[in-house]
C-alpha positions in Angstrom: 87.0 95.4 95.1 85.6 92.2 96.6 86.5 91.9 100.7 87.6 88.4 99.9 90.1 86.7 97.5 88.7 85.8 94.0 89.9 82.3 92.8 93.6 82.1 92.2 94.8 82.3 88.2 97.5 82.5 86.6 99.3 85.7 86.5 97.3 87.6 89.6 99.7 89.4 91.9 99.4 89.5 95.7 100.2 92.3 97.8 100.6 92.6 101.7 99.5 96.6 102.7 98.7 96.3 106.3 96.0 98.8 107.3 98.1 100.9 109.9 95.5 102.5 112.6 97.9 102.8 116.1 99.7 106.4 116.5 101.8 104.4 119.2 103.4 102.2 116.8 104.1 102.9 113.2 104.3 99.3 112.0 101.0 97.9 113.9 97.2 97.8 111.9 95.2 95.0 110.7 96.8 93.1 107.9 95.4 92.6 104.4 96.8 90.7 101.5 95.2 92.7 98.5 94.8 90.4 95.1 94.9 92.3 91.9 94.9 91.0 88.4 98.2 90.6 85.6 97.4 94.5 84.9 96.9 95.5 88.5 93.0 95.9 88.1 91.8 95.2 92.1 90.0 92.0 92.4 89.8 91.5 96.3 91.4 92.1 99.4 91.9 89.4 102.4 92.2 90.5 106.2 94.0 88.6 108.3 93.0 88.1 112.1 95.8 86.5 113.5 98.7 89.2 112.4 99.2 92.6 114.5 101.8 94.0 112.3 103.3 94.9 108.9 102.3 91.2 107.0 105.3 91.2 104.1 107.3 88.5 102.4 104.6 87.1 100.3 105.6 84.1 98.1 104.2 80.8 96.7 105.1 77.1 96.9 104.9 74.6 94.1 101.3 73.3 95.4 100.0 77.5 94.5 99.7 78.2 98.5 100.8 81.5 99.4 102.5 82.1 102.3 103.0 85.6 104.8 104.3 86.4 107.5 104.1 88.9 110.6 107.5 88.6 111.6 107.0 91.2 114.5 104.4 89.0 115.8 106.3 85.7 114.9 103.1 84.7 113.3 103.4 82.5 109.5 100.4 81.9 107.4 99.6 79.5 104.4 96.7 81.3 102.0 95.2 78.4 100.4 93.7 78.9 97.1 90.7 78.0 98.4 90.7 80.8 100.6 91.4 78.8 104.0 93.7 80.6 106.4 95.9 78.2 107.8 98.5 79.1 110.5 101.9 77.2 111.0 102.0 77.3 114.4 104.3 73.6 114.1 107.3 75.9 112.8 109.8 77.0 115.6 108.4 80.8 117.3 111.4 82.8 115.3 110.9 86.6 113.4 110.6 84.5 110.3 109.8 87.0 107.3 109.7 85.1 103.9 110.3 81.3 102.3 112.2 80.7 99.1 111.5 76.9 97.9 113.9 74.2 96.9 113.2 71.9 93.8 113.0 68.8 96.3 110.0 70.1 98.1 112.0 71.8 101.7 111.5 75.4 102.2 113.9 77.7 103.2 112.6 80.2 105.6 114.8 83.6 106.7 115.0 85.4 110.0 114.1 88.9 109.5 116.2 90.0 112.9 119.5 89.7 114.6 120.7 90.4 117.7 119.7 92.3 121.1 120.2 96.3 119.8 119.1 99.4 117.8 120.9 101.7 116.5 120.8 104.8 118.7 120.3 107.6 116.3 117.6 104.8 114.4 115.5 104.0 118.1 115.4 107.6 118.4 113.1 108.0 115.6 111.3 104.5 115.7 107.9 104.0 116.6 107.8 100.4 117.6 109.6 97.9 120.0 111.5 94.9 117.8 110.2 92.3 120.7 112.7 89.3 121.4 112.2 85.7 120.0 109.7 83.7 122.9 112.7 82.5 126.3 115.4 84.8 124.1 117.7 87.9 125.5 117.6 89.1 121.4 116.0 89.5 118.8 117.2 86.8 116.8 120.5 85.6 114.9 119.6 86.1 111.4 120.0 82.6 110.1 118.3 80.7 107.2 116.1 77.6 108.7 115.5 74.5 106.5 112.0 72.7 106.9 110.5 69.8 104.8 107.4 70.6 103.4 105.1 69.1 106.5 107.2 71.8 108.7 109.9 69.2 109.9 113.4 71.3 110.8 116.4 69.9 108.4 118.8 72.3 108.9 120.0 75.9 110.4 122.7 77.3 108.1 125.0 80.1 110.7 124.9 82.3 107.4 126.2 86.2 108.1 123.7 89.4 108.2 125.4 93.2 107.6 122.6 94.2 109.9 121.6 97.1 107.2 120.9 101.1 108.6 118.8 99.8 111.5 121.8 97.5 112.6 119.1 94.9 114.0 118.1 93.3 110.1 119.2 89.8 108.9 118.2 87.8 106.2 115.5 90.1 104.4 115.5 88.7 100.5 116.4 85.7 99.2 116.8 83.6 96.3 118.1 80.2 94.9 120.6 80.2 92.4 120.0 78.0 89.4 122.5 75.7 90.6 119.9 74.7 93.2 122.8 74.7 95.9 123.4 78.4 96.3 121.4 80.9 98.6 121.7 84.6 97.4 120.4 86.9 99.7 120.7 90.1 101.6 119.7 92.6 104.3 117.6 95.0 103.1 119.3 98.5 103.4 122.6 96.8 103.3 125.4 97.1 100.7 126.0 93.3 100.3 124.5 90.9 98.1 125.8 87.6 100.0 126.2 84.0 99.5 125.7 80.6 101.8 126.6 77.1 100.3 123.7 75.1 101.0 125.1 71.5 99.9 128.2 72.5 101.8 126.6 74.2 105.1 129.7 77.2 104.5 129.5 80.9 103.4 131.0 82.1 100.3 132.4 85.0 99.3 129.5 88.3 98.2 128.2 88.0 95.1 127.9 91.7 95.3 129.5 93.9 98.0 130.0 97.9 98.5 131.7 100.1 101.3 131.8 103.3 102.0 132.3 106.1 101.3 129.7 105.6 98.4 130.2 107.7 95.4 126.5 108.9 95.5 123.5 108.0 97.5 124.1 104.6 100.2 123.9 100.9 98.1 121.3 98.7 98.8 120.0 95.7 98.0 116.4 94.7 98.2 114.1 92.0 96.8 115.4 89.6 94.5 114.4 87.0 91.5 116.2 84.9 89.6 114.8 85.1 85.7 114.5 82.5 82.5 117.6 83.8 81.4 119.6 82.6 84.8 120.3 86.2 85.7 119.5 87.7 89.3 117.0 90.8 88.9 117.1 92.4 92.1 115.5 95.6 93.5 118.4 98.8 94.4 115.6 100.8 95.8 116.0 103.4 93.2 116.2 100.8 90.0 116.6 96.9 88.8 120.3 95.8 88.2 121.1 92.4 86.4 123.6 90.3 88.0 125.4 87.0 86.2 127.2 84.6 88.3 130.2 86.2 88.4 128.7 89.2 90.3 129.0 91.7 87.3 125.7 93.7 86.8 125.1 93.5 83.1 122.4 96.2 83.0 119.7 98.1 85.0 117.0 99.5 85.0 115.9 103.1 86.5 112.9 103.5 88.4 111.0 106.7 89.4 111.8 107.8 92.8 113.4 105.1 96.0 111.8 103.0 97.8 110.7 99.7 95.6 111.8 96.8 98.3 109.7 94.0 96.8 110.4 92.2 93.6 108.3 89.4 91.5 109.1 88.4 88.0 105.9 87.0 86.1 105.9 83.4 84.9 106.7 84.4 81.3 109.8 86.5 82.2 108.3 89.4 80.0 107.9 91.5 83.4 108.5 92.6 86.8 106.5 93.6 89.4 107.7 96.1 92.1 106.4 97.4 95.4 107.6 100.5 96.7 107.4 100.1 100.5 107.6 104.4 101.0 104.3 105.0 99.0 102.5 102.1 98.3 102.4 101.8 94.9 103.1 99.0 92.9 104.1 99.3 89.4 104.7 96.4 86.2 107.9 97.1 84.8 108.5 95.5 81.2 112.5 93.9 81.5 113.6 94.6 77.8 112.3 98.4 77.7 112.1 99.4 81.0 108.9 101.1 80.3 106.4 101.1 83.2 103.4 99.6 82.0 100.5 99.7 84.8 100.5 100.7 88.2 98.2 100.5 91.2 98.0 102.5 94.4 97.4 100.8 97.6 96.6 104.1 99.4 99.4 103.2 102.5 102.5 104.4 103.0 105.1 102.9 104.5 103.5 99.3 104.8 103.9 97.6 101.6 105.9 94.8 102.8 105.2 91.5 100.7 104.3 90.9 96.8 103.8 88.0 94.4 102.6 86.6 91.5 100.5 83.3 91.2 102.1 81.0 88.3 99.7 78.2 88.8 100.0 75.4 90.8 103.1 72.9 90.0 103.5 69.8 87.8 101.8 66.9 89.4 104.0 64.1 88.6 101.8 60.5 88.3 103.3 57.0 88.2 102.7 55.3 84.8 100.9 52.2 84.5 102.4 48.7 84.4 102.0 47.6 81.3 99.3 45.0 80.7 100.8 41.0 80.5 100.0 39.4 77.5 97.8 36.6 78.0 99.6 33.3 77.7 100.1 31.3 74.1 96.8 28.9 73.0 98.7 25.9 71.4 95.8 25.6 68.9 97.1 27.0 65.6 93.5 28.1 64.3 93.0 29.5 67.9 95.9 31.3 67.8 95.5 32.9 64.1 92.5 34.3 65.4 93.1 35.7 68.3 96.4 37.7 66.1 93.8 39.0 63.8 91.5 40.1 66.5 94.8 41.5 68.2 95.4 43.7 65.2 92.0 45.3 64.6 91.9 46.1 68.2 95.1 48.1 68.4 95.3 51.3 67.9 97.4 52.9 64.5 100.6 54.3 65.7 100.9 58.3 65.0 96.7 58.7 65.8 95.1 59.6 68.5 
């Protein structure tokens, strides 16, 4: 595997697996964002300088840039497909930990954290301090930022968090409705799938929402897509369910073992790609047989934290042409017989090209 990124096509998937090396904190290493191709052969691996953490909610925009983030370290990154590193130092110092983009070019980013506490039988056992936002007494409040595509602050929508098994987690996943007005998302180890009116700045009732007791093992939500078919695929940790509008899950699909956090659908709809955060591995799922079809293994556990798939860079739009005047009328007859038969042999036969 190359120690850089090969150029960008269509279908590669991208997958943060920070390299964790400090026995004082189990979510600090080097990051690395490893590329591999549509059947999870390795291609190359990027390491990042400027992160100190687990580097996770990998996603691209419509101009193929692919953005990560330390959220830990409040640290966001564009990956150009060039390979130039940028950091978006403009955007307000907030434990941002993924971007899902609107049609009209604004980004919506999501704060991973919220509020000031652990849970105590969770801080007992954890092996890293969740810092508080730069001039803060918290973490953060687990809101959903709105920034034009240059990095200028829109809006802040006030949307809820459940706070997952941690307590301290806020808006982990998202995704856009088809509607283009609707934010489904979630925290991650939480039992609600919620809502947030973006047109109207107001939440709206869960799409999806469990409490306990639970008949069997705890409900969570995870990473999310929507697909071709206007459904929401999104991760349970132990399998894929398919959600309409209405909040019904239509089907799922099991997967081996718990754990797969991180969801990406490929351009063609045909597949999924999953990242199980507790072993590393990533597995393509096919979405009408639910067979597993490839799988790669990153080799660390417990710091697969971001994945995506390249679908090529968007539609550029370009302005048609004015169309040419036609030169003003000779009042000569002869002249202007001949400049209609010259007129004629010139232009092109319609249906040809």
């Amino acid at each position: 595997m190359s120690e850089c990124l090969k150029p960008f096509a269509r279908g590669d998937v991208f997958v943060g697996v920070t390299e964790l090396n400090d026995p004082l904190d189990d979510h600090a290493g080097r990051g690395r964002i490893i590329q591999y191709d549509a059947n999870l052969r390795p291609k190359g691996v990027l390491w990042l300088g400027a992160t100190s953490h687990l580097v996770g909610g990998l996603g691209f925009d419509a101009r193929g840039v692919l953005w990560a983030f330390d959220s830990h370290s409040f640290v966001v990154l564009n990956i150009h497909p060039d390979g130039r590193v940028q950091i978006r130092d403009e955007l307000p110092t907030r434990a941002f930990s993924h971007a899902t983009f609107a049609k009209d070019g604004s980004m919506l980013l999501g704060e991973h954290v919220a509020g000031d506490s652990v849970r105590p039988e969770v801080a007992a056992r954890m092996k890293t301090k969740v810092p508080f936002f730069p001039g803060g007494d918290r973490f953060g409040d687990g809101h959903v930022w709105r920034f034009s595509a240059d990095g200028k602050l829109l809006r802040e929508y006030a949307t809820q968090t459940h706070g997952g098994m941690a307590g301290f987690l806020g808006v982990t996943h998202s995704a856009i409705a088809p509607d283009g007005r609707t934010l489904v998302y979630c925290t991650e180890t939480g039992p609600r799938l919620m809502r947030y009116d973006l047109a109207n700045d107001r939440q709206l009732p869960d799409l999806q929402s469990f409490q306990p007791p639970f008949k069997g093992p705890p409900e969570m939500f995870f990473g999310m897509a929507y697909g071709h078919d206007g459904l929401l695929y999104v991760s349970r940790g132990g399998r894929i369910d398919v959600v309409n509008d209405r909040g019904e899950t239509q089907r799922s699909i099991p997967l081996e073992g718990f754990g797969w956090a991180t969801l990406a659908l490929t351009p063609d709809g045909r597949f999924a790609y999953l990242g199980s955060f507790l072993s590393g591995q990533v597995a393509q799922v096919s979405l009408k047989t639910g067979a597993v079809t490839h799988t790669a293994e990153t080799g660390q556990a417990r710091a697969l934290a971001g994945l995506a798939v390249f679908a090529g860079k968007g539609r550029v739009v370009r302005k048609k042409k004015a169309p040419a005047k036609k030169a003003p009328a000779r009042k000569t007859a002869g002249k202007k017989k001949a400049v209609r038969r010259s007129a004629r042999k010139a232009a092109p036969r319609r249906g040809r090209r």
